[in-house]
N, C-alpha and C positions, 0 to 999 in steps of 0.2 A: 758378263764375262769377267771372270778373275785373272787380273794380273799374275804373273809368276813373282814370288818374293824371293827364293835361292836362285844365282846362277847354276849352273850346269857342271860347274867346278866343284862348290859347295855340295849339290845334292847329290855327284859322285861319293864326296868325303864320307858324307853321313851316310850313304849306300853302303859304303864299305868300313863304315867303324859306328855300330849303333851305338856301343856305351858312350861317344862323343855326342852323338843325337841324342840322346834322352839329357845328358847335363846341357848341352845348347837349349833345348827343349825348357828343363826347369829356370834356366837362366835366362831366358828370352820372355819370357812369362811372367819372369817379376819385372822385365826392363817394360814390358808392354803396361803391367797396372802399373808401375812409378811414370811412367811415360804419361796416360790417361790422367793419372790424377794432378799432374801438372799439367795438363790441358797440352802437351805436345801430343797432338793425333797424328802427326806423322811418323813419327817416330812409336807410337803404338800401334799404328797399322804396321809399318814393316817389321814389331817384334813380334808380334799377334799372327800377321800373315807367316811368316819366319817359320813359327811355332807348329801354325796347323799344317805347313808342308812335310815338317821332320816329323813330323805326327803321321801321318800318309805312307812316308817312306816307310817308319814299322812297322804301319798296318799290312805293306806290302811286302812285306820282311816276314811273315806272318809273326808278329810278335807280338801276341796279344794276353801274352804273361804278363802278370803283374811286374811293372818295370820302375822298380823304385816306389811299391806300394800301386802305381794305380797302372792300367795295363794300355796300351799303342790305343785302341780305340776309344780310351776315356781322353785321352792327351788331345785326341784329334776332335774329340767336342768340345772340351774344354776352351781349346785355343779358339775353336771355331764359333762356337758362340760369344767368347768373350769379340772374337773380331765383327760377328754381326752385328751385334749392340753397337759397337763403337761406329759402324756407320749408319746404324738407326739414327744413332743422337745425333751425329753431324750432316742428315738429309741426306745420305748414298744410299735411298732406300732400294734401287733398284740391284745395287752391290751386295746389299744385305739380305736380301731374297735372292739373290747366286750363291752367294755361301751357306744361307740354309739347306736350299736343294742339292749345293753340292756334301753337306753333311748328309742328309738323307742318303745320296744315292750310295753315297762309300759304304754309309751302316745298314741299308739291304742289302746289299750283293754279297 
């Protein structure tokens, strides 16, 4: 089971203002690899996690246009594998095969 990383406030926000979701999106995405590679994992899971929920939200958004070059469903692998590796490396293997199957299951339906 995956945590929720936005409250309910936030993932209104980005509900209703995607151009602010896609720059949170790019911005949360360099905080999550500076965050990894200074070995703060928690602070890269919650911009990793961050990421592949505003990531969700477009896809739900149908917005699967190119968004600043790469389109809602590349955003949401991206984020999401970068966040499954991260709990590869740090033994949440069981975290890290939920978020694979949960990329699976959003990119078949």
């Amino acid at each position: 089971m995956l945590p929720n990383f936005l409250c309910q406030t936030h993932r209104r926000h980005f509900q209703q203002n995607p151009n602010e979701a896609v720059s949170a999106w790019d911005s949360w995405m360099s905080e999550g690899h500076q965050s990894s590679l200074n070995q703060d994992i928690a602070k890269a899971f919650s911009y990793y996690g961050s990421s592949m929920e505003v990531a969700e939200i477009l896809i739900h958004q149908g917005a699967n246009m190119p968004l600043n070059a790469i389109t809602a469903f590349e955003r949401f692998q991206l984020a999401g594998q970068h966040l499954a590796q991260l709990c590869q490396c740090h033994d949440y293997k069981e975290m890290a095969v939920a978020i694979m199957r949960k990329l699976n299951d959003t990119l078949t339906n």
